[in-house]
N, C-alpha and C positions, 0 to 999 in steps of 0.2 A: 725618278724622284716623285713621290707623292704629291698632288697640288692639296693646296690649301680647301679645295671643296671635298674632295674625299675623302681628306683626315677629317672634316668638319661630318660627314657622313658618318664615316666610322663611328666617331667618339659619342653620336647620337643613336648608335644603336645600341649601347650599352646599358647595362639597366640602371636604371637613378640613381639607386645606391651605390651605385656602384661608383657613379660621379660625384656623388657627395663625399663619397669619402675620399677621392681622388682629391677632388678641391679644397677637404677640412686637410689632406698631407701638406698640399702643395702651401697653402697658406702659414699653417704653423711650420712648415721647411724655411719661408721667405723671412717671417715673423724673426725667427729662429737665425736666420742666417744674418743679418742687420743684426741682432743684440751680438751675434757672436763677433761679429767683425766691429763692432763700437767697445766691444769688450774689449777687442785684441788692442786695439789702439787706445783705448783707457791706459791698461797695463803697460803698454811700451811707456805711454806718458807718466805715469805711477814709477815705473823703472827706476827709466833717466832725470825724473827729478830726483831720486834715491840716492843715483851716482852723484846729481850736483849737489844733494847738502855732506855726502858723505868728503866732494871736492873741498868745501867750505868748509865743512870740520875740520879736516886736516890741515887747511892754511890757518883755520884758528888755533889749534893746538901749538903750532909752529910759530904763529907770531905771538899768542899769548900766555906760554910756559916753556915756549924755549926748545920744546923735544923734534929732536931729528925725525926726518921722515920716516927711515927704515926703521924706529922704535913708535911709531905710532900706535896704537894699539887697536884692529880693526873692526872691533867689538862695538869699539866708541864715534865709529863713522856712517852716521847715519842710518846703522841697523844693517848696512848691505854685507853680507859675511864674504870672504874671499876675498873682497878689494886689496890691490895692491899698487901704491900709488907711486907712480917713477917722476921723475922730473925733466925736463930739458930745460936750458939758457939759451937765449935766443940776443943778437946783437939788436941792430936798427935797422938794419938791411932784412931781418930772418933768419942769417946765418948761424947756423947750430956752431954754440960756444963750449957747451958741454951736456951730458945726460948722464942718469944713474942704471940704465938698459941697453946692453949691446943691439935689442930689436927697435931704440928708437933712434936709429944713427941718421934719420931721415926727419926734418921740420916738422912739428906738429901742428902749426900756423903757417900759413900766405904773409907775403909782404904786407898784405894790407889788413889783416890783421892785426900786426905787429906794430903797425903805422895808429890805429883804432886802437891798441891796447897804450899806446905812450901817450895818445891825444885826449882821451875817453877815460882810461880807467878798465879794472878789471872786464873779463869776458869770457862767458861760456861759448865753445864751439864744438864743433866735432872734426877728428884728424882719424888717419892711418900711418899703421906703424910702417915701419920695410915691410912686412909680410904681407901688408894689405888689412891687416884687421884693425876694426873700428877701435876709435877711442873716444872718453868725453874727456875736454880741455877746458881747464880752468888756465887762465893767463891773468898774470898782472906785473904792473913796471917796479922795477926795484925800486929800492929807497933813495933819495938824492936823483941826480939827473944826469945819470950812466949812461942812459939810453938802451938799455939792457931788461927781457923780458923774461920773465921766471915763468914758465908752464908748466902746471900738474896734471897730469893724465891718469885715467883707468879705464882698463877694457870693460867693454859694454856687454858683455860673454851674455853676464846674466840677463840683460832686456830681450836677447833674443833666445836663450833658456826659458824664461817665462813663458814669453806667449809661446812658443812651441807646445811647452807642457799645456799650456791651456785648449791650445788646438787639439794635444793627444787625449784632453781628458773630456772636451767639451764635443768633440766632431761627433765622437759614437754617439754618445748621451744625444746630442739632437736628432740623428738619424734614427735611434730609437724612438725619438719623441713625435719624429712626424709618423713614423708609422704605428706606435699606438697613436695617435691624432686618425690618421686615416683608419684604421678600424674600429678607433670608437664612431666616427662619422659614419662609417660604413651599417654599422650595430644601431645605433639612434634611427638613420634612416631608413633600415629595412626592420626594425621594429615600429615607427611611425606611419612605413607606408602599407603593414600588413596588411590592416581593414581593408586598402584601396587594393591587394591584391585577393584579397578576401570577396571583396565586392564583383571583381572583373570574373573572377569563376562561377561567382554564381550568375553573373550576367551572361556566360558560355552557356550553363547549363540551363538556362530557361529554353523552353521549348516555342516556337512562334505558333504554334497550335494551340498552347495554354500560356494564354499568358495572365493566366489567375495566379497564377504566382508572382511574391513581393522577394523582395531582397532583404534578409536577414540582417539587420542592423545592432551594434553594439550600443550601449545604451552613452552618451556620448555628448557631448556639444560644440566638438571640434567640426570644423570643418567637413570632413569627411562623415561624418553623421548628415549633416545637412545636405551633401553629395546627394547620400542613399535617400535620403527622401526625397532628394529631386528627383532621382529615379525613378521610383517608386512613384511620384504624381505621373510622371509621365507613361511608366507602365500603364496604369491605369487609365490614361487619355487615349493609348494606344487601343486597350482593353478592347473602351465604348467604341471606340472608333470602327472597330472590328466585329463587334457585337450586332452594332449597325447593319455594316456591311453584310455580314453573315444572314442578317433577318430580312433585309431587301431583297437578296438572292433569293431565298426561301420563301419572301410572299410575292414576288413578282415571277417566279417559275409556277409554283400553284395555281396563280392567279389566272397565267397564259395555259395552261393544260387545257381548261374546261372552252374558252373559246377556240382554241384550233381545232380539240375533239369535234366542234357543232361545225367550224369552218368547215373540215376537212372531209363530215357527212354531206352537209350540203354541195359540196363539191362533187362527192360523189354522185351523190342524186341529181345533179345537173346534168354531169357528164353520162349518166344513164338514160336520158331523157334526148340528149341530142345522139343523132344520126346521121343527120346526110350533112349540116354543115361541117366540111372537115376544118377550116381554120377555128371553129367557136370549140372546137373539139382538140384541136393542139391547143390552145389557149386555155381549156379546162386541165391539159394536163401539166403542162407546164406549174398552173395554179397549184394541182396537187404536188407537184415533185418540189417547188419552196415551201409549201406547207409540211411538208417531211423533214424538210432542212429546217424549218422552224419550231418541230417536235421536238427533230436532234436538238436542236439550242438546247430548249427550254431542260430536255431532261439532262444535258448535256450540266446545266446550271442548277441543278437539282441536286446532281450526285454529287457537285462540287461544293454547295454547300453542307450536304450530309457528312461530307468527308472533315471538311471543315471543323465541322462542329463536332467531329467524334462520334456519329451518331451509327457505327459500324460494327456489326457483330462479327468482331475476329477471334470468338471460341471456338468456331466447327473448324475443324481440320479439313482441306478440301484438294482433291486433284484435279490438279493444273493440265494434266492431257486430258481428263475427262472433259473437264468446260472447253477448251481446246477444239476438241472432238466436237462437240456440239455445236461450235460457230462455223466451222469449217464448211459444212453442206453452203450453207448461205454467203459467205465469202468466195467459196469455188465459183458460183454461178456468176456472181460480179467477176471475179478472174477472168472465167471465161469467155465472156460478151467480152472486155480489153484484151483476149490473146494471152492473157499473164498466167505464169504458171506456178499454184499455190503448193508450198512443200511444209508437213511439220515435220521434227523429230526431237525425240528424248523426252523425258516426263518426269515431273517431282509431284512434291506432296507440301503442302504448306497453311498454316492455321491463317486461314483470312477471311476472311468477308466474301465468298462465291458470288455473289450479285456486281460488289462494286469490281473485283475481279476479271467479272465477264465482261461490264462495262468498259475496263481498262485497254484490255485486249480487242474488245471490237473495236474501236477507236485507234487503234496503234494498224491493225488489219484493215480497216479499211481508209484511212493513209496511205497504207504501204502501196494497197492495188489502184488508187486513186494516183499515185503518182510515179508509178511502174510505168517503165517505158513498155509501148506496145510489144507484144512478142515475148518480153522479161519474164524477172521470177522473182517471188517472192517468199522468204525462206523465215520460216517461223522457229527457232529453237529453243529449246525447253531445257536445263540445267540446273541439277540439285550437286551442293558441296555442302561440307563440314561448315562453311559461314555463311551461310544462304541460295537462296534461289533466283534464277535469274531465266525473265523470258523477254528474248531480242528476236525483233524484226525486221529484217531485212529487205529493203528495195532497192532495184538498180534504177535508180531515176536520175534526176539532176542534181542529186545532193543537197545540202546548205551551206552556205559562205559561211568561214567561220564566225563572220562578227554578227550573225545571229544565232548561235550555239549559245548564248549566255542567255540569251533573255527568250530562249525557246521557249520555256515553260510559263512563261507570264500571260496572261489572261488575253486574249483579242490579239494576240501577238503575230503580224506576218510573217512567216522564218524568212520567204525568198520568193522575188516575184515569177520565180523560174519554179516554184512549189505550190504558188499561189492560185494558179489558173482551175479553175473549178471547185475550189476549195472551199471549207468552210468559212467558220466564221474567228479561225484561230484560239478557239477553249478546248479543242481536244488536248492537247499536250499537260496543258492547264490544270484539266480534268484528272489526266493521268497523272500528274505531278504529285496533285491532292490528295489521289487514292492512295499513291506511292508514300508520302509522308503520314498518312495515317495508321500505314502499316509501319513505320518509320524504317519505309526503305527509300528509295533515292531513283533515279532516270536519269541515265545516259546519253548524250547523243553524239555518234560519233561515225567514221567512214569506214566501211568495209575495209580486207584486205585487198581487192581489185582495184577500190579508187574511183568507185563510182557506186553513186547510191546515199541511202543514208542509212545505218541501223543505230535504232531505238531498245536499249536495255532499259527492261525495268527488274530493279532487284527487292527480292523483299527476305526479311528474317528467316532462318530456316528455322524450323519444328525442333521439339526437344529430343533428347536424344529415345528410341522408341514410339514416337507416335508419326511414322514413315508408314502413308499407305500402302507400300510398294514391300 
């Protein structure tokens, strides 16, 4: 059995309109279903008051012109056609004295009826014949004090003729009517929520790189107008927000370049100058090797703003083994002092930005041999398809817990303190992410087939068809 939360699930994933017009059925069904059923019971009452003036006609005809029952004329009783009005005599007791119908050989009244008709005066009631079929009963006491009860009856054929036909003719007609009600509900509602699905696409298609784009608004003063301009303010809070942020990046990495440049000479000329003290001489080197980590930052936050901002020449067509080719010397030789052993293979062609490119890759390469287990390997693969290109790097180190796969690419971000041990400052990923969404490719991070390690795909557009360096 379904519980009540699930259905309550269900019926909320369905689209609005979808519920609207379920709810405009469901109400003109209820609506509809009350008038139908007061109807039905109007007409029975409409009926059998029919039958009791048509009763009352016939006693008047009979007590005031004299004409027998079986010459009545049915025309003249109360409008109800087919009536046919039979009799029974009734004693004091109930006991049937006489009838003009072999189907009424059975009392059309109770004793106390019959007790209520001598004490009281005439009375409407309802009887059945022998066969069981209803009747309406007119009774009244004879004349003088015989103690003797005269009943006129007629079947009620027709009250329950009626509402049937009413049923047969009223049931479709509603049933049609809640469902044109649910699809005009359905029609109203996905014609008034267009804008709002109008507005939700183009909030897909905004790009979070540009967000100089407004949402196209219909000229309007419903509600839904006023939506889009809420948006649209807030796009644009986002905008500066980001404009901000983008120009901080950008004058606080310029700003650090020229001081580490002068730190990192005088460092040098310190450390050229000492000789024999060897702890003032570890000390100077140490100094230089955070001063290198604090280069990487600074350009590390340079390129992320450049990416940022668009500011990337992705017209030259450029191979991806060749820049490859080129980092390799200098990543070998860090492999080699850890024991790690560096492999590429395969090669594409792809229109990007060769600078931020090398960037990406030297960043993803030296991760990989930074957290390469001693002795390991580190496997570089290069892959051109028909939908793009794609270069993953592979390390057998200690991996990433999944619950930092999401938030790998966010800025200072620690993936794992089992990844973290010597590591930077958590913007390389960050870096790549940038470079990646400026080419509007995308970064993967995911586990080898062996089940240890981490590899890092980065994918980016493949070239038009004919401008393949290869």
């Amino acid at each position: 059995m379904i519980s009540r939360s699930a259905m309550r699930s269900a019926v909320g994933r369905l689209p609005l309109s979808v519920r609207l017009g379920t709810a405009f059925a469901s109400v003109f069904l209820v609506v509809l279903t009350v008038l139908l059923v007061f109807a039905y019971w109007d007409l029975g009452q409409t009926l059998r008051g029919d039958l009791d003036r048509a009763l009352v006609d016939a006693l008047t005809q009979v007590d005031t012109r004299g004409v027998p029952l079986r010459e009545i004329d049915e025309r003249e009783l109360g409008g109800v056609k087919g009536s046919k009005i039979q009799t029974q005599l009734l004693d004091r007791s109930g006991t049937l004295l006489d009838t003009s119908d072999d189907k009424l050989t059975t009392p059309l009244l109770t004793p106390a009826h019959v007790r209520t008709v001598l004490s009281e005066g005439a009375l409407f009631a309802d009887g059945h014949d022998r066969d069981g079929e209803p009747q309406r009963v007119l009774a009244r006491p004879l004349p003088g004090d015989s103690g003797r009860v005269e009943v006129l009856a007629i079947e009620t054929d027709s009250v329950a003729e009626g509402q049937d036909l009413l049923l047969d003719r009223a049931a479709p007609l509603a049933a049609f009517a809640g469902l044109l009600a649910g699809l005009t509900g359905w029609l109203v509602a996905r014609r008034g929520l267009a804008p709002v699905t109008d507005l939700a696409a183009q909030a897909r298609a905004l790009n979070a790189r540009d967000l100089s784009r407004r949402l196209e608004l219909r000229r309007s003063e419903s509600e839904i107008a006023r939506l889009g301009e809420t948006l649209n303010e807030m796009l644009g809070r986002i905008e500066d927000a980001r404009l901000r942020e983008r120009q901080f990046t950008a004058d606080a990495g310029h700003e650090l370049r020229t001081p580490l440049a002068i730190l990192r000479a005088e460092l040098e000329l310190a450390r050229g100058q000492v000789t024999v003290d060897a702890r003032l001489r570890d000390s100077l080197d140490s100094a230089l090797e955070e001063c290198d980590r604090l280069t990487d930052l600074v350009t590390d936050l340079l390129q992320v703003a450049r990416a940022e901002a668009d500011r990337m020449d992705r017209s030259g067509l450029v191979d991806v083994a060749e820049i490859a080719d080129a980092l390799l010397p200098r990543f070998s030789f860090l492999a080699r002092r850890r024991g790690v052993t560096l492999a590429r293979r395969g090669d594409a062609a792809v229109r990007a930005d060769g600078r931020a490119l090398s960037r990406a890759l030297s960043n993803l390469l030296d991760n990989a041999i930074r957290h390469a287990r001693p002795g390991g390997h580190v496997d570089l693969e290069i892959e051109q398809s028909r939908t793009g290109v794609s270069l993953t790097v592979t390390d057998d180190g200690p991996g990433v817990d999944a619950a930092y796969v999401q938030r790998a690419t966010e800025r200072f971000a620690q993936l794992d303190p089992s990844r973290s041990e010597g590591g930077g400052a958590g913007l390389g990923l960050a870096m790549v992410a940038s470079i990646a969404a400026a080419h509007e490719g995308t970064v993967q991070l995911t586990t080898p087939p062996s089940g240890n390690g981490l590899a890092v795909t980065l994918r980016l557009p493949a070239p038009s068809d004919g401008e393949s360096t290869r």
